[in-house]
C-alpha positions as CSV (number, residue, x, y, z in Angstrom):
1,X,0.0,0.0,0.0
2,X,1.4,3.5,-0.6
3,X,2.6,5.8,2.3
4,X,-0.1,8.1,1.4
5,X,-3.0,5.8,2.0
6,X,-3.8,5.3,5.9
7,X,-3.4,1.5,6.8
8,X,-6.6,0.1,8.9
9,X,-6.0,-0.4,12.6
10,X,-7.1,-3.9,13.7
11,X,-9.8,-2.6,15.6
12,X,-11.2,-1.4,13.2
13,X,-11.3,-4.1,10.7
14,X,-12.4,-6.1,14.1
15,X,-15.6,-4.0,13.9
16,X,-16.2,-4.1,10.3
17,X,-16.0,-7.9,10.5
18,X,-18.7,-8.4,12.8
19,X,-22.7,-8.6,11.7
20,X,-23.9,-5.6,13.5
21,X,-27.3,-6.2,15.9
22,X,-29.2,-2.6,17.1
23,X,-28.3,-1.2,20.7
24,X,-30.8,-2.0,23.1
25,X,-31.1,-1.6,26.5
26,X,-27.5,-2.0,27.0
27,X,-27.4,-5.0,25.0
28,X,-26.6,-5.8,21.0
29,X,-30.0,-7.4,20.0
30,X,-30.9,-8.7,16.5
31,X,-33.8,-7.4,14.6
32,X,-37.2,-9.2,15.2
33,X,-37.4,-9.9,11.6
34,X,-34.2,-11.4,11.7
35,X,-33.3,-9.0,8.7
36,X,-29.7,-7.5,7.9
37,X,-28.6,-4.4,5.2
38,X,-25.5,-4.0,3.4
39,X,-23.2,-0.9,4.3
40,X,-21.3,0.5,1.6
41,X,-17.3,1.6,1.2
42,X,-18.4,5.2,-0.7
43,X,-14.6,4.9,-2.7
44,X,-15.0,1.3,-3.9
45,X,-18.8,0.5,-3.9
46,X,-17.8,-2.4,-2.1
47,X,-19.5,-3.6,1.0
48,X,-18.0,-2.7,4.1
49,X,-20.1,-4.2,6.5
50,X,-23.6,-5.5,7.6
51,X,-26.3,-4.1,9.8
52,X,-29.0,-4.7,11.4
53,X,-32.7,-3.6,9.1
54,X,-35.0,-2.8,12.0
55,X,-38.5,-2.2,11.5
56,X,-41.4,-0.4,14.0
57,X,-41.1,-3.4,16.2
58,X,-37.5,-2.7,17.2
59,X,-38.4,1.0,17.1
60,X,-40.8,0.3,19.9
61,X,-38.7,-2.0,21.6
62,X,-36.0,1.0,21.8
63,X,-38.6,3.4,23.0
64,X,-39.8,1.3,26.3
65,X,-36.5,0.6,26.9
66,X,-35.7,4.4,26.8
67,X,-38.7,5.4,29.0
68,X,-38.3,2.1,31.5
69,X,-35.0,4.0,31.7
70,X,-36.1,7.4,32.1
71,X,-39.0,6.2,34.5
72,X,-36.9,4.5,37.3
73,X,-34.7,7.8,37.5
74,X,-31.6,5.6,36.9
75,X,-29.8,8.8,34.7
76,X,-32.4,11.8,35.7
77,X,-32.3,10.9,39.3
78,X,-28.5,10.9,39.9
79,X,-26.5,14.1,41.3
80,X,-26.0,16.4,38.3
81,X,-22.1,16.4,39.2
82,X,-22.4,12.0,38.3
83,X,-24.1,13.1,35.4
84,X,-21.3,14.8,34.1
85,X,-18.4,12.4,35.6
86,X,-20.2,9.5,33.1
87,X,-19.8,12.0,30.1
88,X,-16.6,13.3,30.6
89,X,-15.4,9.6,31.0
90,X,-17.4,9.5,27.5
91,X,-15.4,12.0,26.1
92,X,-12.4,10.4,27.1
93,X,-13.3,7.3,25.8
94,X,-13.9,9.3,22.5
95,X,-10.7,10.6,22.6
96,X,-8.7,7.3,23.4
97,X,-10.4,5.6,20.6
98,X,-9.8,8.6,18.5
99,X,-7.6,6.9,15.5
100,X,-10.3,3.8,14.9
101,X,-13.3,6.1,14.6
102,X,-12.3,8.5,12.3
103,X,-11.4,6.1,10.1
104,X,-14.7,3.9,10.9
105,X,-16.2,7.5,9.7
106,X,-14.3,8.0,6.2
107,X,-14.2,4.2,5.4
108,X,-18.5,4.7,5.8
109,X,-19.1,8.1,4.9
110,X,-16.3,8.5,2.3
111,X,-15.2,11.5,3.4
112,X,-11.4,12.6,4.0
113,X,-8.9,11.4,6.9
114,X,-8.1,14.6,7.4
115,X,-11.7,15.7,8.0
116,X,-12.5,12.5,10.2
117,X,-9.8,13.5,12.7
118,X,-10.4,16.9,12.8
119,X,-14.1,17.6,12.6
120,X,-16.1,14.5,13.4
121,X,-13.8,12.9,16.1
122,X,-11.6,16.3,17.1
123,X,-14.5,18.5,17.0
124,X,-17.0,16.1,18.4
125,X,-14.7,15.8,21.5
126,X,-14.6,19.4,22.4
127,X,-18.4,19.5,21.5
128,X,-18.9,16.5,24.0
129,X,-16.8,18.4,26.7
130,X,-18.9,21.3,26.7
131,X,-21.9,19.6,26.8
132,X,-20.7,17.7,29.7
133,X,-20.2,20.4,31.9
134,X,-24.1,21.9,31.1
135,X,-25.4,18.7,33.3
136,X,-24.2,21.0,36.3
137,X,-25.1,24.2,35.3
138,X,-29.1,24.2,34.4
139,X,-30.5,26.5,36.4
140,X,-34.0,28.2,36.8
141,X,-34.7,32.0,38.3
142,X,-37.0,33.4,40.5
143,X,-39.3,35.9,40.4
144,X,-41.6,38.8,41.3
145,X,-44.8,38.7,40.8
146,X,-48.3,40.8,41.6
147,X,-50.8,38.6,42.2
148,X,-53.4,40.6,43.6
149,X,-55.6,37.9,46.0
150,X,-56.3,37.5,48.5
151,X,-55.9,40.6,49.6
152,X,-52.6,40.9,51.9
153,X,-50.5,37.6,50.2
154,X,-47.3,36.6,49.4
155,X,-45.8,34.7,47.1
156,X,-42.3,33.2,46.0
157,X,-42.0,32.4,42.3
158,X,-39.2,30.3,40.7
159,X,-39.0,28.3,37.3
160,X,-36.7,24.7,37.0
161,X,-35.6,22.8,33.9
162,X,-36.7,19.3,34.1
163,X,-35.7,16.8,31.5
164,X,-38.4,16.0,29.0
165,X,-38.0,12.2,28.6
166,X,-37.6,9.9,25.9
167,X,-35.5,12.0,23.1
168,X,-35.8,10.5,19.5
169,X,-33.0,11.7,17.7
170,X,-32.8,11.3,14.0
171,X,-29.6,11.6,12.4
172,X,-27.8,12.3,8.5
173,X,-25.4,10.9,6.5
174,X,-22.8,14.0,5.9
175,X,-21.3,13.9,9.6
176,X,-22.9,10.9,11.3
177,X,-21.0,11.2,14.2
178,X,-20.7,14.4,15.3
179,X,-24.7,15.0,14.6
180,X,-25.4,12.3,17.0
181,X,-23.0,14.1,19.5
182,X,-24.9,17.2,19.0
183,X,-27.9,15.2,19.6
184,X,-27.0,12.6,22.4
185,X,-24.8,15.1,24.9
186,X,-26.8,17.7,25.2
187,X,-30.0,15.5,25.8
188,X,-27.8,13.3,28.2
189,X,-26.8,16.4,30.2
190,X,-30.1,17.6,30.7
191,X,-31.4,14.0,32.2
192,X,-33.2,12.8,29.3
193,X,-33.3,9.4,27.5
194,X,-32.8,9.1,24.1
195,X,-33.4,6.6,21.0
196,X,-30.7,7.2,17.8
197,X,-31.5,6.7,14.5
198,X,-28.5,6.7,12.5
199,X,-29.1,7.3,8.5
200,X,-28.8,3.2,7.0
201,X,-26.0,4.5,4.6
202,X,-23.8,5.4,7.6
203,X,-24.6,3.4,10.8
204,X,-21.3,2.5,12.0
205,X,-20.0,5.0,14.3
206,X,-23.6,5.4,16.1
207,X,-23.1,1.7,17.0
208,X,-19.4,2.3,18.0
209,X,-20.4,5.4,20.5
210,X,-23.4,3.5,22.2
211,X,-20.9,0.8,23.4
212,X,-18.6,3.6,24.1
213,X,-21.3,4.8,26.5
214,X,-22.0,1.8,28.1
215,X,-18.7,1.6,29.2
216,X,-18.2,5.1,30.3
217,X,-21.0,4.1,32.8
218,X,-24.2,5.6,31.2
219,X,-26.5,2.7,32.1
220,X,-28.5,0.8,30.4
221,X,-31.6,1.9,28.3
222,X,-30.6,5.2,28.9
223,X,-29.0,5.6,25.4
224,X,-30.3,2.9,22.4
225,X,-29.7,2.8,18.4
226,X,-32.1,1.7,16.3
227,X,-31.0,0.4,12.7
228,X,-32.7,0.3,9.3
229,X,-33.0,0.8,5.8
230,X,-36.4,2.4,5.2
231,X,-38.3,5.1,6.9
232,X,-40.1,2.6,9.3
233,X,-37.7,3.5,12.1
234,X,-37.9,7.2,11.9
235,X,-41.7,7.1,11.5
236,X,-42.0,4.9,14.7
237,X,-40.1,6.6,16.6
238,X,-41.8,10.1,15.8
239,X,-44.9,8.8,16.2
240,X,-44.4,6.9,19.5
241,X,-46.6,8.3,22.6
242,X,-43.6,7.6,24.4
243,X,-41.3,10.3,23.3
244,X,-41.0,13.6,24.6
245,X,-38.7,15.5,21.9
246,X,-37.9,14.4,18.5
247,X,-34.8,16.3,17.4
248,X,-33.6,15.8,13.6
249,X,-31.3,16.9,11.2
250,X,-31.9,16.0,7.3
251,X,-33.7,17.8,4.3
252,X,-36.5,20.6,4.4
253,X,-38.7,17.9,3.1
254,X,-38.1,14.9,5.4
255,X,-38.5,17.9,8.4
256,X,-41.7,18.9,7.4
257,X,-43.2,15.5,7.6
258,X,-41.4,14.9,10.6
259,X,-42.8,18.0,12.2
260,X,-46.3,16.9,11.2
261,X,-46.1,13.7,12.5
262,X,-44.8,15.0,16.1
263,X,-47.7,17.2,16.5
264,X,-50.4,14.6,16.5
265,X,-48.8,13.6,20.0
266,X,-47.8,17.8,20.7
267,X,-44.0,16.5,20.8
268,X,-41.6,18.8,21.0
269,X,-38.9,19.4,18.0
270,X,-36.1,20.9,17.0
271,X,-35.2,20.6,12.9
272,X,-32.1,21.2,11.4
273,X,-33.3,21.1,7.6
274,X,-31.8,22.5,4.5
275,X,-29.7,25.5,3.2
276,X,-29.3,27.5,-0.3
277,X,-26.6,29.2,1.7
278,X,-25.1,32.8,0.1
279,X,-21.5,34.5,0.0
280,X,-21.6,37.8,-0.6
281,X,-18.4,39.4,-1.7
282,X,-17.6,42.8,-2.1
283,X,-14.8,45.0,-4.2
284,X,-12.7,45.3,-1.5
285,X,-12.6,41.5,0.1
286,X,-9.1,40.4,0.2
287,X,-8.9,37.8,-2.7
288,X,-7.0,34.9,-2.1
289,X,-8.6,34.9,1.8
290,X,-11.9,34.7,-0.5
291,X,-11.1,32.4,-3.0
292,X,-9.9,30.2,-0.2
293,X,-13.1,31.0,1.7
294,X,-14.9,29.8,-1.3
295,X,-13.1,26.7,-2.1
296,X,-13.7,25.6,1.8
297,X,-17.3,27.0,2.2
298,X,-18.6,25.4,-1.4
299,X,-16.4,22.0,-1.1
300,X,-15.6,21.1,2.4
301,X,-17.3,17.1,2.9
302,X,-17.3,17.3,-0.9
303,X,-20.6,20.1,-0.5
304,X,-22.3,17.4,1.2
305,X,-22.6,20.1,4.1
306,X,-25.9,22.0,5.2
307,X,-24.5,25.7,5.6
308,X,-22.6,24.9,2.6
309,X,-21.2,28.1,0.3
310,X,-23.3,27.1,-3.2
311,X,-24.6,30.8,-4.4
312,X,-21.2,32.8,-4.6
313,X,-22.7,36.6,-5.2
314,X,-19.9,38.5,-6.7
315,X,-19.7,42.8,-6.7
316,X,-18.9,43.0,-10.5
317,X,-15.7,44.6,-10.4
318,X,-14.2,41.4,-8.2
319,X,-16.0,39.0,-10.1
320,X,-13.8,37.6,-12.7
321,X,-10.9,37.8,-10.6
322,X,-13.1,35.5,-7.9
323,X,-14.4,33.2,-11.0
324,X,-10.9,32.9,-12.5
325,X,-9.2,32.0,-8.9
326,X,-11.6,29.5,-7.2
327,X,-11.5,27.6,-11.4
328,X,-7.5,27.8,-10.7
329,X,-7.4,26.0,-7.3
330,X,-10.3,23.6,-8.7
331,X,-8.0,22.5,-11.3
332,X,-5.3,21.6,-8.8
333,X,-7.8,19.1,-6.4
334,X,-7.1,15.8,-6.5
335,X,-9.5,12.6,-6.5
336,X,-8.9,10.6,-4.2
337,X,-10.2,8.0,-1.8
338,X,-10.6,9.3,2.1
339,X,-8.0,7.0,3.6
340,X,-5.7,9.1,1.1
341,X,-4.2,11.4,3.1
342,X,-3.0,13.3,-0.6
343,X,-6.6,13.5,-2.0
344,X,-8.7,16.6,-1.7
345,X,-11.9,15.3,-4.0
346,X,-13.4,12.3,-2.1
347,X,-16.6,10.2,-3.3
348,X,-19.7,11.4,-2.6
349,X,-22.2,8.9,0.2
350,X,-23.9,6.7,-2.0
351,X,-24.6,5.9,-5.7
352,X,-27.8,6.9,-5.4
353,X,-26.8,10.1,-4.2
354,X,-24.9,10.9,-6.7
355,X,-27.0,10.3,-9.9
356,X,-29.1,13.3,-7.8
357,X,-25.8,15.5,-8.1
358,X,-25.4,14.6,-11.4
359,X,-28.7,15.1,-12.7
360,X,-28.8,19.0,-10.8
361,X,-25.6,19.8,-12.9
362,X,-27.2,18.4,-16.3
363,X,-30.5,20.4,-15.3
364,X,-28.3,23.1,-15.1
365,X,-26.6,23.3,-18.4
366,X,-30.0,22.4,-19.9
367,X,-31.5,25.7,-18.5
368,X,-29.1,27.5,-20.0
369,X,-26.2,28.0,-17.1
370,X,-22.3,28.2,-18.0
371,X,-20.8,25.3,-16.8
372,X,-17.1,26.4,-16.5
373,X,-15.3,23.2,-15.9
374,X,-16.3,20.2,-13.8
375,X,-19.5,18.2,-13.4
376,X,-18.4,14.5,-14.8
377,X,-18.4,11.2,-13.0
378,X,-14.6,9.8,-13.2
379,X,-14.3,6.5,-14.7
380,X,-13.2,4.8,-11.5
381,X,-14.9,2.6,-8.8
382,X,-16.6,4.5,-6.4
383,X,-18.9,7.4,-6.0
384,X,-17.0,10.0,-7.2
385,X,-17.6,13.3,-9.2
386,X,-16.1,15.9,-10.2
387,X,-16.7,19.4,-8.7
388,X,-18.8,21.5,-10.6
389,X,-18.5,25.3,-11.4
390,X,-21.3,27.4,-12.7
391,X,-21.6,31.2,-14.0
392,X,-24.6,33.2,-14.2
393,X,-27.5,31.1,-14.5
394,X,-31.1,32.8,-14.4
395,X,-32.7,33.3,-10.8
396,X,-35.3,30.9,-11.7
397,X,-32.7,28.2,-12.4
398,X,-32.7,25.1,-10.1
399,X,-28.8,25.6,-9.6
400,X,-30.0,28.6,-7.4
401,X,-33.6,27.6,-6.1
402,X,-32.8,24.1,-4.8
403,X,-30.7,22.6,-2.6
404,X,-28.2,19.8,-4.4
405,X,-25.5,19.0,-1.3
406,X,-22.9,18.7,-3.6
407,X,-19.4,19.7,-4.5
408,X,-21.5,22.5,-7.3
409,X,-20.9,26.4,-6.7
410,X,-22.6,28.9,-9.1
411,X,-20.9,32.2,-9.3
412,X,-23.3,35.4,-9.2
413,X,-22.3,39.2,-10.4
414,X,-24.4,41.8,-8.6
415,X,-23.5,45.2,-8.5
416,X,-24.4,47.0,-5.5
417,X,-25.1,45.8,-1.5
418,X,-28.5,46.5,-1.7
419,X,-28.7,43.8,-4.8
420,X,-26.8,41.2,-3.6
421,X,-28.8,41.4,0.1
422,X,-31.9,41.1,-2.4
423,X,-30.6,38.4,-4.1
424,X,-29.2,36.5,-1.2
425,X,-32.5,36.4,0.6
426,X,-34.4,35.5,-2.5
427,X,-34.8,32.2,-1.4
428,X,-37.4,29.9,1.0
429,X,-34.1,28.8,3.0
430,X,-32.1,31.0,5.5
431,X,-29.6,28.7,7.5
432,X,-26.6,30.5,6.8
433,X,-24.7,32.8,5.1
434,X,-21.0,34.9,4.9
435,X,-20.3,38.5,3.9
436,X,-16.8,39.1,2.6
437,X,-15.1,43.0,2.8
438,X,-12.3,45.2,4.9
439,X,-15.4,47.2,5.5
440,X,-16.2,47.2,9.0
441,X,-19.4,49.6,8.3
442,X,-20.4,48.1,5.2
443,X,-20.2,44.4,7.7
444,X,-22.1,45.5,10.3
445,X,-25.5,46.8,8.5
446,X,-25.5,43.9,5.5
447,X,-25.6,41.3,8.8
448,X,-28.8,42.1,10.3
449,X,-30.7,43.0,7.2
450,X,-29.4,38.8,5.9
451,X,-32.1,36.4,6.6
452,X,-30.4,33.4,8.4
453,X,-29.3,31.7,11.4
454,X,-25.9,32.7,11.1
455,X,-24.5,35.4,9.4
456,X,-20.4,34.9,9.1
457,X,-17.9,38.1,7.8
458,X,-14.9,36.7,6.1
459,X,-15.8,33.4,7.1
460,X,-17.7,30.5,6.1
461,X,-18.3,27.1,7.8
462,X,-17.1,26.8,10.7
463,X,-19.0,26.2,14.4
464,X,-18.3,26.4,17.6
465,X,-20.2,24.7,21.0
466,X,-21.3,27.8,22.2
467,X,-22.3,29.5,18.9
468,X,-26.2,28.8,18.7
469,X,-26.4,26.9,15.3
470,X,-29.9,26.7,13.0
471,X,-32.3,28.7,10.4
472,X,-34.9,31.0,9.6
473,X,-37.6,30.2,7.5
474,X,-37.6,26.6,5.7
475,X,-34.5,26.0,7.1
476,X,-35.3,24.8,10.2
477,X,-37.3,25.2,14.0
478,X,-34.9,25.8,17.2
479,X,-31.4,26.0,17.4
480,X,-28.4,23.5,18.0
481,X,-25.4,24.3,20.1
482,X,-24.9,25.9,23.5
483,X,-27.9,26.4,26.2
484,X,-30.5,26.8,23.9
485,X,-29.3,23.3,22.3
486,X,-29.4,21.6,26.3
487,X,-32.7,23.5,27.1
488,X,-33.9,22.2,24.5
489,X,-34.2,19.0,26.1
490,X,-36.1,20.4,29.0
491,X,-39.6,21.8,30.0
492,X,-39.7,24.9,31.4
493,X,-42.1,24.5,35.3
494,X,-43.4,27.3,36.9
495,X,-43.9,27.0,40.8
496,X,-45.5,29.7,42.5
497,X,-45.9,29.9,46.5
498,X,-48.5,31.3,48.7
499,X,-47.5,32.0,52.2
């Protein structure tokens, strides 16, 4: 094997070698139907693994086990500090077995090394340590209040965060372990718990952390995975009585239904759903900071990343300069699979996924856009495909309206602020979005007049644990990320006190 490709630690092929049951109640179980799915290697199209294909049945079978749990007080009823000694020995478990699950990530997912260590294992650790600490630092407040009768009473008010229950958490494809360690901390540290659905392409590192769990201390029933293939997991679990808070990250479409599902039962929800996500760049943005900006914002996880750069607005007199350096550092990526440490262009998740892709960019040129270079499908195994650069298309054109999650940027002129503002928010979508100048003025009035959940200046991308994370509009209800993410997982009681 070359010195550039990453050689498999034995634990890991350990893993990949076994026939994977669900996660339930502390326990590997098999599926009632006695069924099993095939888990892909995105770079060869080989199979990689198999997995248990669950159906309602083990749905509810998770569920009880989650609310038996939550019931008996066996994680809600301990001291807050215990709470947060189990995660941190979590996290550290995470850490130790660092190495094996980034490359269980990228062998499943497809995505690079590099990004493995860094952002799903690296950045999921510092994630996991923050949300640690929140299991000791919920708090309530009291207050004054007027209550007029009887005539000559008083009263002490005070609110408290209580854990809401059973937490179904539904989880994508594009960073399947770090979504379910935004999802399962947070709920963990607020005493709920929870039921994870990982998405059937990429169900390996879901499995990994639950056993991870268990042997941190988190006992059993408290945290359960549910495989399978089709949507009868998700639906079951969204549907079930049982749960308190469904919280779930995927497309605008899937959300919708899932939102209208969870209010037969009044569940509560938090959506993280789609973005058409603008960069806004203006004469004066230092270019190679932006073309590098771009290049990161548009490509990072192959574009297979929500708050991903794909409408690049241009101010006209920086535009072929922008255009003419982001095609120049296109040209120089390199194909590659993700145990590669020297490729830049990894596959895409699936084969399915990427006839999608490849059918937005051939929509595209059909409607009339200027494809500039990119766009093909290599002739080599795996799901790979080139990334695509388009210029000018009309505002009508898919390329702009819709949501691909793919390595595809389209390339805008506009010629004043007030245009490109216009243009940026000309969309159902408002997850996130970047403004690029040395103008500090010019900065701070664009970013409150851009419809989304975060606005970044001379930035796109990146997160942090403390930075609420989520979108206006059709891009999604509640926000990820610091205390609004924990609270989340509570209800909010009201006590008030005659005397």
């Amino acid at each position: 094997m070359s010195q550039d490709f990453v050689s498999v630690l034995p634990e890991v092929d350990d893993f990949l070698q076994r026939r994977h049951g669900m996660f339930i109640d502390g326990n590997r179980v098999a599926p009632q139907a006695g069924r099993y799915f095939d888990v892909f290697d995105p770079a060869t199209g080989n199979v990689l693994s198999q997995v248990a294909d669950g159906d309602a049945n083990d749905a509810e079978r998770a569920v009880l086990s989650a609310h038996r749990a939550f019931a008996s007080g066996v994680w809600s009823g301990l001291r807050p500090a215990d709470r947060e000694r189990i995660l941190l020995r979590l996290v550290a478990l995470i850490e130790q077995h660092a190495e094996a699950l980034a490359q269980l990530e990228t062998l499943n997912q497809g995505k690079s090394i590099h990004l493995s260590r860094a952002i799903e294992v690296g950045a999921s650790i510092e994630y996991a340590r923050y949300m640690a600490g929140w299991s000791t630092k919920l708090t309530g407040e009291t207050l004054d209040v007027s209550i007029p009768v009887p005539p000559g009473a008083r009263y002490t008010a005070y609110t408290r965060r209580e854990p809401i229950g059973v937490v179904a958490a539904i989880v994508p494809w594009n960073f399947p372990l770090m979504i379910a360690v935004w999802k399962v901390m947070p709920a963990l540290a607020a005493g709920c718990t929870i039921v994870l659905k990982p998405a059937p392409e990429t169900p390996l590192t879901a499995l990994r952390l639950a056993e991870l769990a268990l042997e941190a201390g988190v006992p059993p029933g408290v945290f359960n995975v549910v495989t399978g293939s089709g949507p009868a997991v998700g639906q079951a679990l969204v549907g079930s009585p049982l749960v308190g808070k469904v919280s779930f990250t995927g497309s605008t479409a899937v959300g919708k239904q899932v939102g209208h599902a969870a209010m037969d039962n009044m569940t509560r929800v938090t959506l993280e759903l789609g973005g058409k996500n603008p960069m806004i760049v203006l004469d004066d943005a230092d270019l190679d900071k932006t073309i590098e900006g771009a290049m990161m914002g548009a490509f990072l996880n192959q574009g297979q990343v929500c708050a991903a750069a794909s409408r690049l607005y241009i101010q006209r007199g920086r535009f072929d300069a922008v255009v003419d350096g982001v095609e120049a550092a296109m040209r120089q990526l390199r194909l590659g699979p993700g145990m590669d440490l020297a490729a830049q262009v990894n596959p895409l998740v699936s084969e399915r996924h990427r006839r999608a892709v490849s059918q937005s960019i051939a929509g595209g040129q059909r409607q009339g856009a200027e494809l500039i270079l990119g766009g093909n499908i290599p002739d080599r195994p795996g799901y790979f495909i080139e990334p695509a650069l388009f210029v000018a298309p009309s505002p009508e054109s898919a390329l702009i309206r819709e949501e691909i999650f793919g390595p595809v940027l389209v390339a805008i002129p506009f010629d004043d602020i007030d245009t490109a503002i216009e243009l940026a928010n000309d969309t159902p979508y408002g997850l996130a979005a970047s403004v690029w100048t040395n103008d500090l003025s010019m900065a701070m009035n664009a970013v409150p007049r851009i419809q989304a959940g975060t606005v970044w200046v001379n930035s796109h991308v990146p997160v942090d644990p403390n930075l609420p994370f989520g979108g206006y509009k059709q891009s999604g209800v509640g926000r990820e990320f610091g205390r609004h993410a924990v609270e989340g997982f509570t209800e909010l009681k009201s006590i008030c006190i005659a005397h």
